[in-house]
N, C-alpha and C positions, 0 to 999 in steps of 0.2 A: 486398564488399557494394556496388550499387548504388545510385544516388539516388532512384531508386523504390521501394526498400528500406527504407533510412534514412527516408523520408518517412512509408511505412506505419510503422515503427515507432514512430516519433515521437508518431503517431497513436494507438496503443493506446496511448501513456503519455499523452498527454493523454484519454484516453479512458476510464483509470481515474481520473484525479485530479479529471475531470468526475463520475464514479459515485460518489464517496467527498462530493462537494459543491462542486467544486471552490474558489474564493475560498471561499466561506462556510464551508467544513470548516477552511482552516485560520485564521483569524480565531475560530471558533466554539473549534475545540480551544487553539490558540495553538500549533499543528506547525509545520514549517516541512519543504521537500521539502527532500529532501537527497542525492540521488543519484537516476540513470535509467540503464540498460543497453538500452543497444538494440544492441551488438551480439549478443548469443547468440540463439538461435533463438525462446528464449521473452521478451520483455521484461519489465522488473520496474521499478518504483519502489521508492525506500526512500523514508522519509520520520521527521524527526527529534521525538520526541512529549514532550511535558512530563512532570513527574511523578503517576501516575495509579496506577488501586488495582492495575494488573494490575504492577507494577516495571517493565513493557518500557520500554525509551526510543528504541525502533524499531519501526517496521513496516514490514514487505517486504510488498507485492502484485504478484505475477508472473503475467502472464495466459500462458494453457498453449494453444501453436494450438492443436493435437491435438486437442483438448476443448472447445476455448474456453469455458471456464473458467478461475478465479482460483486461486492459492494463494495464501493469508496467513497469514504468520509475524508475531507479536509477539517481539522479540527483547532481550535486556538486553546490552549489549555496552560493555567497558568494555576497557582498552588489556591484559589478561592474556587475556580469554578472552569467548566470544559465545556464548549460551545461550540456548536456547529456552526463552520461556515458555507460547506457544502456536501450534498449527500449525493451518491447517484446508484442506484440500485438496476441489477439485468445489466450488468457492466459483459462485454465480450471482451477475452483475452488483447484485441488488437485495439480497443479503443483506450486500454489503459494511460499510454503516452499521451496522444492525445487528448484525455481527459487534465492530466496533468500538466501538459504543457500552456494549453488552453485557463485553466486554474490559475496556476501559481505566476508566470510568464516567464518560466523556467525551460530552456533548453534541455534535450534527452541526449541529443546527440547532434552532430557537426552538418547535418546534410537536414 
């Protein structure tokens, strides 16, 4: 992978973490990001989430070139085993909040 690669990837992880709220999602929820993949062809953030009504204490968002569109997973994952508790694939940029908010019953922001 080259450095105009890495650079673009980079980009779409900051680019979902901007769509989600950026600073104010995780201030607002109390998340904290917790991993980035940029090397596979799709990049993904995890990110690490309090305790909320959906049990996940993860969320994956993995933006899909091919579509560009988002996958997110809400995930419970604990040192035995990683479980999905919910998946939503053909995700558009503006449904991400409310995907999450809806999920977890965690507020993005004040309005």
């Amino acid at each position: 992978m080259n450095t105009q690669q890495i650079e673009i990837r980079n980009e779409v992880i900051d680019t979902i973490i901007k769509q989600l709220g950026g600073n104010k999602f995780f201030v607002m929820t109390g998340s904290k990001p917790h991993y980035k993949d940029i090397e596979t062809e799709n990049p993904f953030v995890s990110i690490k989430l309090i305790r909320n009504k959906s049990g996940a204490n993860y969320l994956i968002v993995q933006y899909i070139r091919s579509t560009d569109l988002y996958k997110v997973e809400f995930i419970k994952l604990n040192t035995k085993e990683r479980k999905v508790i919910s998946n939503y694939e053909n995700i558009y940029s503006d449904q991400l909040t409310e995907i999450f908010e809806s999920e977890t019953g965690l507020r993005t922001s004040l309005f």
